[in-house]
C-alpha positions in Angstrom: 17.2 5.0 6.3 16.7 7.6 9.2 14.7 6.5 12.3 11.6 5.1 11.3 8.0 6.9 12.6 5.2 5.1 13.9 3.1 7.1 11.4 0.5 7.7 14.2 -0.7 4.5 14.7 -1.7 4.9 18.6 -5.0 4.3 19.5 -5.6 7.3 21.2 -4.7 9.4 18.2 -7.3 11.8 16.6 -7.5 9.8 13.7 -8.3 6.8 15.2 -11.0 8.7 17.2 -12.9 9.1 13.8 -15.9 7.0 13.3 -18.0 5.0 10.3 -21.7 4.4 10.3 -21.6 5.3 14.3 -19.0 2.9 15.4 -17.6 3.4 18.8 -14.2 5.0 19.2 -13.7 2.0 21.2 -14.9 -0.3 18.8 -12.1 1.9 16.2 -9.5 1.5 19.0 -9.7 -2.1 19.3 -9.7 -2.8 15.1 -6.3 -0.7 15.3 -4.5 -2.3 18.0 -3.3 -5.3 16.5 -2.1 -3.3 12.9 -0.5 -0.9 15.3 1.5 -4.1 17.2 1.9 -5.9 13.6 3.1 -2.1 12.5 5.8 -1.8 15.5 7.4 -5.1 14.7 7.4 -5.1 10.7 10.7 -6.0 10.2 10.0 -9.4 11.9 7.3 -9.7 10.5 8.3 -9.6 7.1 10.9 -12.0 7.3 9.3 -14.8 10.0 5.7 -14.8 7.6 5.6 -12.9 4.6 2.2 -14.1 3.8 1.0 -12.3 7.2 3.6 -9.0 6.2 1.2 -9.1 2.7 -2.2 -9.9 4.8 -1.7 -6.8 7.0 -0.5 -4.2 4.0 -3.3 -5.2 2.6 -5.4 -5.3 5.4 -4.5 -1.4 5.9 -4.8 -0.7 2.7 -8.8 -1.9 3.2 -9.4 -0.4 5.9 -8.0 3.0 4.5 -9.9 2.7 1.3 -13.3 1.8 2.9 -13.7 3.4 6.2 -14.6 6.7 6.7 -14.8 9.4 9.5 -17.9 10.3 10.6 -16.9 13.6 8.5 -16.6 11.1 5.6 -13.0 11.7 5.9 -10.4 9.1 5.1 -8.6 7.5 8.4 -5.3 9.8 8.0 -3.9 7.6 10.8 -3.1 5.3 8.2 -1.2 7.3 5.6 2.1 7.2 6.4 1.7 3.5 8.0 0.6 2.2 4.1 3.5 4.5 3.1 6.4 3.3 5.1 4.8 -0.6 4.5 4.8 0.1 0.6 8.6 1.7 0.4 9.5 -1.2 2.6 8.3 -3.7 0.9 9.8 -1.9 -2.9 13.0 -1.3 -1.3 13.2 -4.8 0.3 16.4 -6.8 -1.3 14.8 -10.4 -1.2 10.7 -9.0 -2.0 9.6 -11.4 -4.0 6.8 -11.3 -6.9 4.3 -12.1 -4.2 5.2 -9.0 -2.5 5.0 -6.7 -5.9 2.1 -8.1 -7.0 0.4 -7.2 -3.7 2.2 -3.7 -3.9 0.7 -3.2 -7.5 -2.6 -4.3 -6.2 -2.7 -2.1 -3.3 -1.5 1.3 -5.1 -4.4 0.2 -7.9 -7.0 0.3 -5.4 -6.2 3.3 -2.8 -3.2 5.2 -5.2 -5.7 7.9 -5.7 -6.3 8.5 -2.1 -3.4 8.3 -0.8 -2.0 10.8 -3.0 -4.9 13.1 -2.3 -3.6 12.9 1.4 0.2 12.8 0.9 1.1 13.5 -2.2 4.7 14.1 -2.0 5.1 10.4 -0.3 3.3 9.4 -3.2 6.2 11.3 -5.5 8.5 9.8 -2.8 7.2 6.0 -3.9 7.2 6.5 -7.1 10.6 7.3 -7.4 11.1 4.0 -6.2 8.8 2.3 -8.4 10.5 4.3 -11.4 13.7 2.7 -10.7 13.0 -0.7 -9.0 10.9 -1.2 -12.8 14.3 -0.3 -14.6 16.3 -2.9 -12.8 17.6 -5.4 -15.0 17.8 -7.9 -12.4 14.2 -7.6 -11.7 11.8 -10.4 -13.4 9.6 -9.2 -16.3 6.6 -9.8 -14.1 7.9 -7.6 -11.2 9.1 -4.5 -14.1 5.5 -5.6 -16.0 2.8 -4.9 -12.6 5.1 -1.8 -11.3 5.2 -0.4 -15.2 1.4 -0.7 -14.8 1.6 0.8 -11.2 2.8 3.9 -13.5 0.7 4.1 -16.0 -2.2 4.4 -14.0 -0.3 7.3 -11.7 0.3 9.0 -15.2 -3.5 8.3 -15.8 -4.6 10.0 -12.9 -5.2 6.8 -11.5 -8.5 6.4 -13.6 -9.0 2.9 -15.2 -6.4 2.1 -17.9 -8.2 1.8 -21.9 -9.6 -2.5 -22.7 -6.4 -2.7 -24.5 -3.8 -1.2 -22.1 -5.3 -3.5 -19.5 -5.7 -6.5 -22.2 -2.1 -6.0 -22.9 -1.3 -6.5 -19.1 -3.7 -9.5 -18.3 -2.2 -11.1 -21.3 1.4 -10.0 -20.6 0.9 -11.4 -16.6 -0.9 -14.2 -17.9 2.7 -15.6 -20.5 5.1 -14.6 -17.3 3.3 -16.6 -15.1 2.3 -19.8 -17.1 
């Protein structure tokens, strides 16, 4: 992999300017500094406390799919970030079911916005997804929550039919009893 960006995590960026329900850019600036360190050392992160690696994705993730500008606008600041912590964490040789369920989880709720934003990164993780599901080596959990990952992409992201998602509660439900 090529040299790795920051994806504009710096307090002082525009994005992180932006403001919800009249929040101080201060008050935005402090909320980010601690992602943007957790962000700069991810790699040590991820293999001194995964559990903390999986808090903060999802922590972004949150934060990306509930605050808004005061535009209404999406925090772009955090695109690439959830990007680069998503392809990580799929292209990761010891990720764990822990990790792709969170993964899975993540996409499920903010897929549709970050593709709206990016949506050739989103192509980009796909790709990934595509053939990190076809590995043989991988569980049948793993290949069953990033086939579902998929089918939601190829469903716009809108909510799967009962039965697709009966099929995969019941399908999760065997693989993990």
């Amino acid at each position: 992999m090529t040299g790795r960006r920051n994806g504009g995590m710096e307090a002082g960026s525009p994005g992180a300017r932006e403001r919800r329900d009249g929040a101080s850019p201060s008050v935005i600036s402090a909320s980010l500094n601690v992602p943007k360190k957790d962000f700069t050392m991810r790699e040590e992160l991820q293999q001194r406390d995964v559990e903390r690696w999986l808090g903060f994705i999802t922590f972004l993730c949150e934060v990306f799919g509930t605050m808004r500008s005061s535009t209404g606008e999406p925090f772009r600041v955090l695109v690439c970030p959830i990007y680069t912590c998503l392809r990580e964490l799929l292209q990761s040789q010891d990720v764990k079911e822990d990790a792709v369920l969170c993964c899975s989880m993540e996409l499920q709720s903010t897929g549709r916005l970050l593709e709206e934003q990016l949506p050739e990164m989103m192509t980009e993780l796909l790709a990934i997804t595509r053939d990190k599901m076809l590995c043989p080596s991988e569980s049948m959990l793993t290949r069953s929550l990033l086939l579902e990952v998929i089918e939601l992409h190829a469903n716009t992201w809108n909510p799967l039919t009962p039965t697709i998602t009966q099929y995969y509660n019941k399908t999760i439900q065997k693989l993990t009893a």
